[in-house]
VEXMI-874250 format. One record per residue: residue number from 1; residue in one letter; y, z, x of N, C-alpha, C, O in turn. Coordinates in nm, 2 decimals, decimal comma, always signed. Atoms other than C-alpha are relative to their C-alpha. Example, Ala and Ser with C-alpha at 12.3 -4.5 7.8 and 13.67 -1.06 7.14 Angstrom:
BEGIN
  resi  resn    n_py    n_pz    n_px   ca_py   ca_pz   ca_px    c_py    c_pz    c_px    o_py    o_pz    o_px
     1     A   -0,12   +0,00   +0,09   -0,45   +0,78   +1,23   +0,12   +0,00   +0,09   +0,12   +0,07   +0,19
     2     S   -0,11   +0,00   -0,09   -0,11   +0,71   +1,37   +0,11   +0,08   -0,08   +0,22   +0,09   -0,03
***
This chain:
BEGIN
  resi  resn    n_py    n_pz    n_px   ca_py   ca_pz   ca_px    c_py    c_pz    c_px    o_py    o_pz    o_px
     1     X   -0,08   +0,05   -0,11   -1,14   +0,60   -8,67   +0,03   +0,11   +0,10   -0,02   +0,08   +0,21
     2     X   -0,05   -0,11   +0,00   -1,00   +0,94   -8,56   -0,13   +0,03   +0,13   -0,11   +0,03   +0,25
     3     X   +0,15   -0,06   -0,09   -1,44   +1,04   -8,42   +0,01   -0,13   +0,06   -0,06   -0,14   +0,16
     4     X   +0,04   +0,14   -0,16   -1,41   +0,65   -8,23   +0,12   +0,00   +0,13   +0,12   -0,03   +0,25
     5     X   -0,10   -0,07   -0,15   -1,08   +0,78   -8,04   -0,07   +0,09   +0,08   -0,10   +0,07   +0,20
     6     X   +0,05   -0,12   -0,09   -1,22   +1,07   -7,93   -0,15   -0,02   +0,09   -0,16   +0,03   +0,20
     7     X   +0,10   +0,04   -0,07   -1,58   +0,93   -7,84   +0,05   -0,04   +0,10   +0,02   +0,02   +0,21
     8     X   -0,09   +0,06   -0,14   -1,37   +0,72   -7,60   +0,02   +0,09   +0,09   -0,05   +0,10   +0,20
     9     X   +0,01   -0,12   -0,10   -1,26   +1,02   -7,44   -0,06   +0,06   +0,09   -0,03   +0,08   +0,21
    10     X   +0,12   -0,08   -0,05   -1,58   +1,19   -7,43   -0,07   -0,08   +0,09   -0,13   -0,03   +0,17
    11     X   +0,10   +0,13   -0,07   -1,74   +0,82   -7,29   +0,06   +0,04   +0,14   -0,02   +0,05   +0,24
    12     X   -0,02   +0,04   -0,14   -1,48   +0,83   -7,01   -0,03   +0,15   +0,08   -0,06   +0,15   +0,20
    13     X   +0,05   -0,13   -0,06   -1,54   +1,23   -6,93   -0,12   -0,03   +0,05   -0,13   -0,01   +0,17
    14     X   +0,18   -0,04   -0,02   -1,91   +1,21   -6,91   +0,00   -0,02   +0,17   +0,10   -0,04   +0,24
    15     X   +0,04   +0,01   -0,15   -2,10   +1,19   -6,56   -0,17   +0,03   -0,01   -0,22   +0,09   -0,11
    16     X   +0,13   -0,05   -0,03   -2,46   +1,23   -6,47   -0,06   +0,10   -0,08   -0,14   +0,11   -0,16
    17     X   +0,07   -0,17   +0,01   -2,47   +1,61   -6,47   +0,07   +0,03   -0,17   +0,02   +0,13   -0,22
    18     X   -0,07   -0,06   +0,12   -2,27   +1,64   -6,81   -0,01   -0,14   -0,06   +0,11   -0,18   -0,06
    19     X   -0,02   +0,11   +0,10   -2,32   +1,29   -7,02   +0,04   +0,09   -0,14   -0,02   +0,19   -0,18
    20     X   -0,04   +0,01   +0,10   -2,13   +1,31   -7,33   +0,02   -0,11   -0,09   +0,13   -0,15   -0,11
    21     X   +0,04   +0,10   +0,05   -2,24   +1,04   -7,52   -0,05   +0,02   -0,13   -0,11   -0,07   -0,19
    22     X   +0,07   +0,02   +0,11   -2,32   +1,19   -7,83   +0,07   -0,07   -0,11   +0,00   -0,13   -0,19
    23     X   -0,04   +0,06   +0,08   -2,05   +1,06   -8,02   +0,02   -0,17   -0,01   +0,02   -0,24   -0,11
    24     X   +0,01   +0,15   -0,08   -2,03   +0,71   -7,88   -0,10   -0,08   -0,15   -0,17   -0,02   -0,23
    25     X   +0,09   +0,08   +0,13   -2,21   +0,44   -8,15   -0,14   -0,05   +0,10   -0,16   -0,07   +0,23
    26     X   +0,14   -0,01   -0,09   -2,58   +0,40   -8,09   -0,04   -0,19   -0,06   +0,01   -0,27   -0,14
    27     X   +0,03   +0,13   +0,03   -2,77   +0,07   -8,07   +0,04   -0,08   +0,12   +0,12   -0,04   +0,21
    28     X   +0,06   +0,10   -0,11   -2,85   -0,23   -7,85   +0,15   -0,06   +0,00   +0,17   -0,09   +0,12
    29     X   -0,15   +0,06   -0,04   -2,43   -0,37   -7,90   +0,05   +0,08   -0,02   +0,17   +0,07   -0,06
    30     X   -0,14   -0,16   -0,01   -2,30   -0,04   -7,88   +0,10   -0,05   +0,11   +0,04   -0,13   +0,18
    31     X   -0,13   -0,02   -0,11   -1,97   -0,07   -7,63   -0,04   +0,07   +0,11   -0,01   +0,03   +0,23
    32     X   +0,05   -0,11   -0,09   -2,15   +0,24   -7,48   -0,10   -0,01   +0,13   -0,22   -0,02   +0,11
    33     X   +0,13   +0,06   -0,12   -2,33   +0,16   -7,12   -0,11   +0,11   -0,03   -0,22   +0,07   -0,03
    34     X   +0,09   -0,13   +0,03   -2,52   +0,49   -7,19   -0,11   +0,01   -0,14   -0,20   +0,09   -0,14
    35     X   +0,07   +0,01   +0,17   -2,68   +0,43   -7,58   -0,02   -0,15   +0,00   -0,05   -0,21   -0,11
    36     X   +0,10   +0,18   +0,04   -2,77   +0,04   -7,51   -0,11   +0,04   +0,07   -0,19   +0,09   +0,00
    37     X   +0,14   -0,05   -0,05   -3,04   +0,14   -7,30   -0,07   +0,10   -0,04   -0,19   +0,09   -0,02
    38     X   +0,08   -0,09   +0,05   -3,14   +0,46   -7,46   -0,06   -0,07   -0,16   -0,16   -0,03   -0,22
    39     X   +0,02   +0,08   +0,10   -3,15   +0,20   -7,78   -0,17   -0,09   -0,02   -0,27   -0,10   -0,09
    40     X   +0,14   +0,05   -0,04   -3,40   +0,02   -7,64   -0,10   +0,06   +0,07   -0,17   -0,01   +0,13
    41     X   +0,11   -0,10   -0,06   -3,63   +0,31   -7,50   +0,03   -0,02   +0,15   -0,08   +0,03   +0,20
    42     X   -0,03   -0,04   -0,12   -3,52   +0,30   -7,15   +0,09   +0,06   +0,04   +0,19   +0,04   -0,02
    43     X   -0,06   -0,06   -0,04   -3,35   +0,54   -6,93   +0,13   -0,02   +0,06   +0,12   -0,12   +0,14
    44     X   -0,06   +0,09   -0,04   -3,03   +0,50   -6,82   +0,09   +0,13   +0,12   +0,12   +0,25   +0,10
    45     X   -0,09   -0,08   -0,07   -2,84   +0,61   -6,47   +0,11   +0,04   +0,04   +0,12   +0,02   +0,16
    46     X   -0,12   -0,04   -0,02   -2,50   +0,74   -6,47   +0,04   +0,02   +0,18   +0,01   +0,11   +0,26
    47     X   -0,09   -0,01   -0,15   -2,30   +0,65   -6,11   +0,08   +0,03   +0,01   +0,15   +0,04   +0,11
    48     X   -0,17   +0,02   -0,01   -2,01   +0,71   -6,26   +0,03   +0,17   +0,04   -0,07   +0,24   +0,02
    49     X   -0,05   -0,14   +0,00   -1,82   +1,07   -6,16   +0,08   +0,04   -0,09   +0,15   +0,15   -0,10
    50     X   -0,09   -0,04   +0,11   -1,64   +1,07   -6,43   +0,15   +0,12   +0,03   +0,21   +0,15   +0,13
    51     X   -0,19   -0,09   -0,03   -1,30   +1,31   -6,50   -0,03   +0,11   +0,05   -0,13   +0,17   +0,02
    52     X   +0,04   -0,15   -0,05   -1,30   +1,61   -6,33   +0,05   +0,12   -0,13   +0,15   +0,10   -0,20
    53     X   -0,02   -0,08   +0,09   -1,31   +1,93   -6,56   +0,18   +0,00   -0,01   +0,25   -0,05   -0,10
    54     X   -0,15   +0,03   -0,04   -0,93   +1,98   -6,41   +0,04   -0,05   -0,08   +0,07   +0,00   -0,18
    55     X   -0,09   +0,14   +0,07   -0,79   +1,64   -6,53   -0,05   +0,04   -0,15   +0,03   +0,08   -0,23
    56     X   +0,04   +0,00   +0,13   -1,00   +1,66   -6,84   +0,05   +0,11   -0,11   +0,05   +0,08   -0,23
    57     X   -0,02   -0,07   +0,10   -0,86   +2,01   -6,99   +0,16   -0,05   -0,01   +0,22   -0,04   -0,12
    58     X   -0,11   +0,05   +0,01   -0,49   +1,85   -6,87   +0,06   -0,05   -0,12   +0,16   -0,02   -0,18
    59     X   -0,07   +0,12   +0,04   -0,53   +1,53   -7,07   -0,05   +0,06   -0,17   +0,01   +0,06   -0,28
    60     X   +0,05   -0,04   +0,14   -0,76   +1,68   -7,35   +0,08   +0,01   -0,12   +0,06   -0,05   -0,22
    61     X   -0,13   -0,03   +0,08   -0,42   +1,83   -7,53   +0,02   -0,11   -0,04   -0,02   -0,15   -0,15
    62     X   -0,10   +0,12   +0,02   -0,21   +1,52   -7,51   -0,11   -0,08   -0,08   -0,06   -0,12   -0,19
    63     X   +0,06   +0,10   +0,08   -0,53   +1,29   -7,64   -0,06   +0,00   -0,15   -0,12   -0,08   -0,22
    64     X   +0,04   -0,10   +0,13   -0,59   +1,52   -7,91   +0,11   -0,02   -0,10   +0,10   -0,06   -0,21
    65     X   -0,17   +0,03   +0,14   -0,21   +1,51   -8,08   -0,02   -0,17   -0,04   +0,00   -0,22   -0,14
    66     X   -0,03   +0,17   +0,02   -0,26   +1,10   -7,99   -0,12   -0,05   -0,12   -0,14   -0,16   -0,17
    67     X   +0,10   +0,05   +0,07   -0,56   +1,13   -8,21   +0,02   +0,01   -0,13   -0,07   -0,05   -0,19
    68     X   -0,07   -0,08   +0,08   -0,38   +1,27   -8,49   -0,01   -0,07   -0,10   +0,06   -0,17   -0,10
    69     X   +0,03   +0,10   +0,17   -0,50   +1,12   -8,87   +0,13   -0,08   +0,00   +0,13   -0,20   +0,01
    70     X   -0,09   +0,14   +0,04   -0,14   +0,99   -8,93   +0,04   -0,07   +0,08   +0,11   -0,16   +0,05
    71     X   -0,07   +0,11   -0,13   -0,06   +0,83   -8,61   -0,10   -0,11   +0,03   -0,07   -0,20   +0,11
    72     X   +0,13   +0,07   -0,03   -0,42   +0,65   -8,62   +0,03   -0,09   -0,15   +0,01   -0,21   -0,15
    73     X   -0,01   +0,09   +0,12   -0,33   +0,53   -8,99   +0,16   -0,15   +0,01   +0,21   -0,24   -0,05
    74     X   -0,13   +0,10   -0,04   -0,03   +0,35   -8,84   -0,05   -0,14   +0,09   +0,01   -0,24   +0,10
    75     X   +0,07   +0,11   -0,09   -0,26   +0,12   -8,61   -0,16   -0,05   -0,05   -0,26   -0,10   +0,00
    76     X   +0,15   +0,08   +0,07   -0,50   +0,03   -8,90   -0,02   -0,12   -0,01   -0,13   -0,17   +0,00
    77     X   -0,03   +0,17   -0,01   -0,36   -0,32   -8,91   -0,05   -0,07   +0,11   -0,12   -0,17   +0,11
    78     X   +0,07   +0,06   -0,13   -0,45   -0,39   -8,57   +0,07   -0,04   +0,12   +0,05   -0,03   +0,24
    79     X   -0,11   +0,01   -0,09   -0,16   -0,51   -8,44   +0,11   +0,08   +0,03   +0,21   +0,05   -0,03
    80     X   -0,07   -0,08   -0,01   +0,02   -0,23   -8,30   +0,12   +0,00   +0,06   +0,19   +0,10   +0,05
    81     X   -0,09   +0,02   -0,10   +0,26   -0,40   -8,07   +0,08   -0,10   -0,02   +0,04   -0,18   +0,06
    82     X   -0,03   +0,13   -0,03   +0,47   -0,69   -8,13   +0,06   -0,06   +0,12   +0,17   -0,02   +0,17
    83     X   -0,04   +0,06   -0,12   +0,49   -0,93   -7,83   +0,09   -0,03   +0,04   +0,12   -0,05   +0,16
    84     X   -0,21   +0,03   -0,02   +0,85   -1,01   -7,86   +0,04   +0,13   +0,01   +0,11   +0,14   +0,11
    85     X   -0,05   -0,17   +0,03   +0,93   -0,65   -7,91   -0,06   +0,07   +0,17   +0,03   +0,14   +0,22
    86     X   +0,05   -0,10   -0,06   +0,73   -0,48   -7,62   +0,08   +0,00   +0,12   +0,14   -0,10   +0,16
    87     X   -0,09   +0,00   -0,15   +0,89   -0,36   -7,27   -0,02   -0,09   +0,08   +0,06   -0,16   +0,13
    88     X   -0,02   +0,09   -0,12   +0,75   -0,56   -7,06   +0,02   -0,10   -0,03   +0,07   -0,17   +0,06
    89     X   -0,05   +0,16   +0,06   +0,80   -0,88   -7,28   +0,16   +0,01   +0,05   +0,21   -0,06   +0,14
    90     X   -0,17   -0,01   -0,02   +1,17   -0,78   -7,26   +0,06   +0,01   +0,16   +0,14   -0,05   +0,23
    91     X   -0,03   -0,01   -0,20   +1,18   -0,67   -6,88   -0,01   -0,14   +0,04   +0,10   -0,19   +0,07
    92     X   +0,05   +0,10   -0,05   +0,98   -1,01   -6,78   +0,13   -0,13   -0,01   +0,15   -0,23   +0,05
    93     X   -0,04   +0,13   +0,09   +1,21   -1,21   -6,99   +0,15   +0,02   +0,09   +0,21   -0,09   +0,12
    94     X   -0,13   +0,00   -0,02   +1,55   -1,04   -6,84   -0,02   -0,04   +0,15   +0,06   -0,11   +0,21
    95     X   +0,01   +0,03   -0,17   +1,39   -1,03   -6,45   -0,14   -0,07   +0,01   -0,23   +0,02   +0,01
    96     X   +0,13   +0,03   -0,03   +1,09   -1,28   -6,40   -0,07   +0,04   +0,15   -0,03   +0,02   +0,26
    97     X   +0,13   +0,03   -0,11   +0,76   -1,19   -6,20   +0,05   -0,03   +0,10   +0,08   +0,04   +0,20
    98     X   +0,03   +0,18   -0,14   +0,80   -1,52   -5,99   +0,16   +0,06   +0,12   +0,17   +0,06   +0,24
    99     X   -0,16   +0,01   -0,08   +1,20   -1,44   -5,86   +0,01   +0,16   +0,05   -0,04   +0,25   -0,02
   100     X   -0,02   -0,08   -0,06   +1,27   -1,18   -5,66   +0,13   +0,09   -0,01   +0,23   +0,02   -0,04
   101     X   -0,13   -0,11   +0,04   +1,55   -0,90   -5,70   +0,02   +0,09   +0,08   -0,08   +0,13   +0,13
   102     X   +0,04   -0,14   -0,08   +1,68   -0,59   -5,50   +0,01   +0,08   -0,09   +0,07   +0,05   -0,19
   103     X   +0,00   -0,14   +0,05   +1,64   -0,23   -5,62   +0,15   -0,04   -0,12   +0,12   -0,05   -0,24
   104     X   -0,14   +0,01   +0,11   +2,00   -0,28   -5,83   -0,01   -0,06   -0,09   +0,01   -0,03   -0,21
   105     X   +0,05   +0,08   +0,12   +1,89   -0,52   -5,99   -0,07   +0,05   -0,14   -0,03   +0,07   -0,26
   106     X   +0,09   -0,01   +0,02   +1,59   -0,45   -6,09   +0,02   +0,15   -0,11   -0,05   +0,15   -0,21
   107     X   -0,04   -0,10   +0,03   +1,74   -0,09   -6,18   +0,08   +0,00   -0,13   +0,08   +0,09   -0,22
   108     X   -0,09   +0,04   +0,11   +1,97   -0,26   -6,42   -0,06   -0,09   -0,11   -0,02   -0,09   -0,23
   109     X   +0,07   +0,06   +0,11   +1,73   -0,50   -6,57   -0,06   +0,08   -0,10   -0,04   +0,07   -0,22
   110     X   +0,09   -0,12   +0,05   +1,51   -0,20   -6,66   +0,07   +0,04   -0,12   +0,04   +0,02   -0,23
   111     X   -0,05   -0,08   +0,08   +1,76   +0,00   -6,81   +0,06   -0,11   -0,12   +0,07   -0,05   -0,23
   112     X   -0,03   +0,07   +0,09   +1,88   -0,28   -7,03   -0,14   -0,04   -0,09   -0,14   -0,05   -0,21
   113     X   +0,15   +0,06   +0,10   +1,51   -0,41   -7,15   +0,00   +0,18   -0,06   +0,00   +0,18   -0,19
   114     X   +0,02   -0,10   +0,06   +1,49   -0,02   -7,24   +0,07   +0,02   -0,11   +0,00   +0,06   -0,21
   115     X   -0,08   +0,01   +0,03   +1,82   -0,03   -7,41   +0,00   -0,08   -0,11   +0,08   -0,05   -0,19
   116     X   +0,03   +0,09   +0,04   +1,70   -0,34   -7,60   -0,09   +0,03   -0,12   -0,07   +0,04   -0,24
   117     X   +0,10   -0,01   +0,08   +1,36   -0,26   -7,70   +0,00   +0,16   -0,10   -0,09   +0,19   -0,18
   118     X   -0,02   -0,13   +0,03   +1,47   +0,10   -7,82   +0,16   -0,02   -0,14   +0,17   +0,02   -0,26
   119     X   -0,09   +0,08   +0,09   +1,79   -0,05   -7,99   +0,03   -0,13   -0,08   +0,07   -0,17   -0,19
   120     X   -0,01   +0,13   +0,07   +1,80   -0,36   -8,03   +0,16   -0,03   +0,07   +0,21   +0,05   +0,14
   121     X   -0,09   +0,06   -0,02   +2,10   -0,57   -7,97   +0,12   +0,08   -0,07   +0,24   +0,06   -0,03
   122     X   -0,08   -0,13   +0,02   +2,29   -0,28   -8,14   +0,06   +0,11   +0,10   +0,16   +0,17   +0,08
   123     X   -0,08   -0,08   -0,11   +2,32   -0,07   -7,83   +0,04   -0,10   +0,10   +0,02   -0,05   +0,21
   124     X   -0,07   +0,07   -0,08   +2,48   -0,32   -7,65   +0,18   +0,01   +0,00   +0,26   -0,01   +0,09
   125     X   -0,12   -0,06   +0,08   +2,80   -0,23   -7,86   +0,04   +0,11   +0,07   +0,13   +0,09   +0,15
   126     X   -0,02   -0,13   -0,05   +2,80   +0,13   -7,74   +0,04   -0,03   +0,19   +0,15   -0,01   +0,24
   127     X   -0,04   +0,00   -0,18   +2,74   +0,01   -7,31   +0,15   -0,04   -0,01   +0,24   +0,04   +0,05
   128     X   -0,17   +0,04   +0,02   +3,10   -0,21   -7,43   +0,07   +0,06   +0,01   +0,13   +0,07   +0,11
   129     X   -0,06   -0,13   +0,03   +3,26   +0,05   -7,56   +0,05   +0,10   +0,12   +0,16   +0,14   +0,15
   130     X   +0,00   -0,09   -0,15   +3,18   +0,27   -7,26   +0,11   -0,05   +0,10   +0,21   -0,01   +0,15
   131     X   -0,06   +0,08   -0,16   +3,28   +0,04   -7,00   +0,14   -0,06   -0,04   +0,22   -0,10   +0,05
   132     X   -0,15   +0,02   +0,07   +3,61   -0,03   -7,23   +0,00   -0,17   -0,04   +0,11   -0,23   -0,05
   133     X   +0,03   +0,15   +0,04   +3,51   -0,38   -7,32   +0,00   +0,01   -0,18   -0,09   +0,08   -0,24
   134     X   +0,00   -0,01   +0,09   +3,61   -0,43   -7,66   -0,11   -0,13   -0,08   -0,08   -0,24   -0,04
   135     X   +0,10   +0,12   +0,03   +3,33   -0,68   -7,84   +0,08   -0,10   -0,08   +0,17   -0,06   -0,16
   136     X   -0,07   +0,07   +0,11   +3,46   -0,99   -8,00   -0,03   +0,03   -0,14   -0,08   +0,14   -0,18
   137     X   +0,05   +0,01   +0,16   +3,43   -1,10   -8,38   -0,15   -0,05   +0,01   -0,25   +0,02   +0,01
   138     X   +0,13   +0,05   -0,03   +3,15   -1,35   -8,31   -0,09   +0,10   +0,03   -0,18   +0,12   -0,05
   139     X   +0,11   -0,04   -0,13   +2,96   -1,13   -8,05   -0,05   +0,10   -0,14   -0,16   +0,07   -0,20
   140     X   +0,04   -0,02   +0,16   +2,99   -0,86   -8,40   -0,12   -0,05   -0,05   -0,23   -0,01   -0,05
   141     X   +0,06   +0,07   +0,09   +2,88   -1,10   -8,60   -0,16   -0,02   +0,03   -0,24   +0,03   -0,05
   142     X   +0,12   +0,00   -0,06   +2,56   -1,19   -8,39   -0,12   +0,13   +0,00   -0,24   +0,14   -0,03
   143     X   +0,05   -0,13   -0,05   +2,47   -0,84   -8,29   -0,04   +0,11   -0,11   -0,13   +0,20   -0,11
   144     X   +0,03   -0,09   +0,13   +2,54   -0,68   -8,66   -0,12   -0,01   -0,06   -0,19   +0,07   -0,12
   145     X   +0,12   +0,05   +0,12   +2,28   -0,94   -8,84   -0,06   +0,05   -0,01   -0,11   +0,10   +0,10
   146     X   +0,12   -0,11   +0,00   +2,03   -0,73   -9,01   -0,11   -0,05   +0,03   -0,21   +0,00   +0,07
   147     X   +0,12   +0,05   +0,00   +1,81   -0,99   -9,02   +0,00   -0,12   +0,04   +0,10   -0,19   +0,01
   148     X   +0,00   +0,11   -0,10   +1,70   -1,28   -8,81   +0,01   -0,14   -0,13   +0,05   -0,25   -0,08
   149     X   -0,04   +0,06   +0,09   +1,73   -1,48   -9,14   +0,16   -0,02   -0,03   +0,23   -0,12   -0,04
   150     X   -0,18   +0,02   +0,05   +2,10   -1,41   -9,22   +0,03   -0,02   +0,12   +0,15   -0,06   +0,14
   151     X   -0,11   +0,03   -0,14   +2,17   -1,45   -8,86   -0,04   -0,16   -0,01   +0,04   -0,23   +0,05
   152     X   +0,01   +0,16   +0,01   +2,05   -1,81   -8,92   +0,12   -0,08   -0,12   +0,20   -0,17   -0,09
   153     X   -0,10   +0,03   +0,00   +2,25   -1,86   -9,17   +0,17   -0,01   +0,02   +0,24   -0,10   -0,02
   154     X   -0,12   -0,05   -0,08   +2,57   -1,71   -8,99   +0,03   -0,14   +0,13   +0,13   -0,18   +0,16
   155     X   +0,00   +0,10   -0,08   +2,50   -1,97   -8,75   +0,04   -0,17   -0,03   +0,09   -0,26   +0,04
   156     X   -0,05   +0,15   +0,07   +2,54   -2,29   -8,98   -0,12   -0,12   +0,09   -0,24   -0,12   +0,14
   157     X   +0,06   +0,14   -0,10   +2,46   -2,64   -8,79   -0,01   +0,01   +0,15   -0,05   -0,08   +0,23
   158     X   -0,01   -0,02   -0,18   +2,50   -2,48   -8,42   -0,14   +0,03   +0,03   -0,19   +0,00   +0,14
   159     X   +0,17   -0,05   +0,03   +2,13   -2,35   -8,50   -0,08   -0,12   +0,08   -0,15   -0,11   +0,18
   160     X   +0,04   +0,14   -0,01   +2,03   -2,70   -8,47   +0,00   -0,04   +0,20   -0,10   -0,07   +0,28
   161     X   -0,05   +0,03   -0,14   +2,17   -2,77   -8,10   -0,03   +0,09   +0,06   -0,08   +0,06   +0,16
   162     X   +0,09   -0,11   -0,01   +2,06   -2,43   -8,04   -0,16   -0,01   +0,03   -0,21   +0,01   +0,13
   163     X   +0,14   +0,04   +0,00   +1,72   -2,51   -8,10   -0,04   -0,09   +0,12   -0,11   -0,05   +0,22
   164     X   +0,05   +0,10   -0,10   +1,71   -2,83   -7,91   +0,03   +0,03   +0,17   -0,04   -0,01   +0,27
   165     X   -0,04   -0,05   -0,14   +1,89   -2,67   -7,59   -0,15   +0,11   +0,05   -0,21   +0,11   +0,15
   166     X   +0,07   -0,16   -0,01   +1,66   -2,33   -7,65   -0,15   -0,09   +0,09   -0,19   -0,07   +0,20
   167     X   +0,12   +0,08   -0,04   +1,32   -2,61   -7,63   +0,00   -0,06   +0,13   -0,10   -0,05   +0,21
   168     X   +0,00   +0,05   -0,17   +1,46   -2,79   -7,30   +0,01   +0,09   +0,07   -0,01   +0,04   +0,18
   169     X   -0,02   -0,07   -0,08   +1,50   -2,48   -7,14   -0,12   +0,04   -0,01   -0,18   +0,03   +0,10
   170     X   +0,15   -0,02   -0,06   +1,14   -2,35   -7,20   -0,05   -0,14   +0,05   -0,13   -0,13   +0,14
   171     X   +0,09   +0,05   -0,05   +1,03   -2,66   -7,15   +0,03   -0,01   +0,20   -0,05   +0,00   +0,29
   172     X   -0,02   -0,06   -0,20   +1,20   -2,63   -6,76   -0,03   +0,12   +0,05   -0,04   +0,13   +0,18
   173     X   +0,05   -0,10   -0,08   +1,11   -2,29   -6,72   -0,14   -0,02   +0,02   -0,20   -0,01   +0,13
   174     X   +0,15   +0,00   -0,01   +0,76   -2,35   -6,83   -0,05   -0,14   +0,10   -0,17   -0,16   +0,11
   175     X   +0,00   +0,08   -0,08   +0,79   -2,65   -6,58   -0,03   +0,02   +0,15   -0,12   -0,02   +0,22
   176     X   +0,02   -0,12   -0,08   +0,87   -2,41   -6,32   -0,05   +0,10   +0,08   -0,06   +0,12   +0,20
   177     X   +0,13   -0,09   -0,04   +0,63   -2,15   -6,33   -0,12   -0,11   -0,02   -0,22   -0,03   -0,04
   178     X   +0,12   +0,09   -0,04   +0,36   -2,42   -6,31   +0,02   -0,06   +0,12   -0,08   -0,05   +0,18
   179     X   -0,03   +0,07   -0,09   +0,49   -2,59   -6,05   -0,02   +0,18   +0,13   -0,05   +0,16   +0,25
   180     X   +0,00   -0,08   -0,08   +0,49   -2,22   -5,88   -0,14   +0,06   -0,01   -0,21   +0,11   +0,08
   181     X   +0,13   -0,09   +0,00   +0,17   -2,08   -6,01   -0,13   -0,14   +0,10   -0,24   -0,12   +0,15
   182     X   +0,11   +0,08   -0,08   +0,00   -2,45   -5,83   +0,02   +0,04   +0,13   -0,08   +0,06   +0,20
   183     X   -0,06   -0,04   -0,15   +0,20   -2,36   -5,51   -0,08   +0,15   +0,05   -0,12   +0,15   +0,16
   184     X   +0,06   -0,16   -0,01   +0,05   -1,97   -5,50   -0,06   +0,07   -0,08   -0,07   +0,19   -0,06
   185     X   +0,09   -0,02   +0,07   -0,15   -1,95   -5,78   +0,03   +0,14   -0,16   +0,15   +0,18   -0,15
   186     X   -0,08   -0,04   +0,08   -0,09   -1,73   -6,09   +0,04   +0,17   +0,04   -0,03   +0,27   +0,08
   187     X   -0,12   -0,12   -0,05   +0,18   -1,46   -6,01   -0,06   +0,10   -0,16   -0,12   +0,21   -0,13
   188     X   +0,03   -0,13   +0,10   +0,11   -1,25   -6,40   -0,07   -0,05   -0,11   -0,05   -0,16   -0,17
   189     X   +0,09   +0,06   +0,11   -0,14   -1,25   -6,65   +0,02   +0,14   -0,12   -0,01   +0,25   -0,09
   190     X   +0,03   -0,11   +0,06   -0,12   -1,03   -6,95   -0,13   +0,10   -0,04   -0,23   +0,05   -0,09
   191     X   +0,06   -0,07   -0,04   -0,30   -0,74   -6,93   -0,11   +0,00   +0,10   -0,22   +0,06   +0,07
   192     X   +0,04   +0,02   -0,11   -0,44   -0,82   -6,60   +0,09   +0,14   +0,13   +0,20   +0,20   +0,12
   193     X   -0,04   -0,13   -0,06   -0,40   -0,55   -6,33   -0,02   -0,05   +0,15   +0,00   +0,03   +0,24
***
C-alpha cells in the first residue's frame, strides 16, 4: 500500500522531460495514463507540466511522514471518514450551501462545526462554562451519553415523537432544496469542485 501512495506522488510529479512512472502499476487497466499505452506497445505523450522541482521537494517531506506504515494501516478498511462525523457534513448541516450568511456568521458556524467534529457535543460544556452559562441537568444528561444507544434509552417514549418530528423536518428540508436546486440547478455535490 505504502509503494501505491507514493507512485501517486511520483504519477503526479512526472512531466515529459522527467516521467516517473516507474512505480505506477503496469497494464492495459492500470489508473496510470502513461503504462496503458506503453502496455499495449504504443508510445505515449506527456502534456502535462507536472510539479515543479520547487513545490515537489516542499511537499515530498510532508507526503512522506503521510505515507508512514502505521498511519496507512489505519485506512485498510477503506472507510476512512465517517459521513456524519466529517467537517463539512457538520459545517453544511449548521450553515446550508443554499442560504446565505455574513462573515459572523459564517465565522461562528465554522468554529462550532470545528468544536463539534473535534469534541463532540462535550465541548459545548466548556463554550458554557466560559460564557458563565451554567448547563442544565437534562442538557448534562444529553451531552454526557457515552453512547448513542444509552442516549436512547435516556430518552424513553420522547424518542418516538422525536423521530416522527426529526422525519417531517427532513422531509421539508429535502422538499426545499429541490424545489431550489429546479429553480438554479444544483448548488453542492459531494466531492464536486
Amino acid at each position: 500500500m505504502q509503494s501505491a501512495v507514493i507512485a501517486a506522488f511520483a504519477h503526479a510529479c512526472s512531466n515529459a522531460k522527467n516521467p516517473m512512472h516507474k512505480q505506477c502499476p503496469e497494464g492495459s487497466d492500470s489508473w496510470c495514463k502513461y503504462q496503458r499505452p506503453i502496455s499495449v506497445g504504443k508510445n505515449f505523450k506527456d502534456s502535462n507540466a507536472g510539479l515543479p522541482k520547487s513545490i515537489m521537494n516542499i511537499i515530498k517531506r510532508t507526503y512522506m511522514k503521510l505515507c508512514d506504515q502505521k498511519l496507512l494501516e489505519k485506512c485498510l478498511h477503506g472507510k476512512t471518514q465517517n459521513a456524519y462525523e466529517s467537517f463539512s457534513n457538520v459545517l453544511w448541516t449548521i450553515l446550508p450551501k443554499n442560504t446565505y450568511v455574513e462573515l459572523q456568521t459564517l465565522s461562528l458556524g465554522s468554529s462550532i462545526a470545528v468544536l463539534l467534529v473535534n469534541d463532540g457535543f462535550s465541548g459545548i460544556i466548556g463554550v458554557l462554562n466560559e460564557l458563565g452559562i451554567t448547563p442544565g441537568h437534562y442538557t448534562l444528561i444529553i451531552i454526557t451519553a457515552s453512547t448513542p444507544s444509552e442516549l436512547q434509552l435516556r430518552k424513553g417514549s420522547v424518542c418516538q415523537q422525536q423521530n416522527y418530528l426529526g422525519k417531517k423536518n427532513r422531509a421539508n428540508r429535502k422538499l426545499k432544496n429541490n424545489k431550489i436546486e429546479n429553480k438554479k440547478g444544483v448548488c453542492y455535490k459531494s466531492g464536486d469542485f
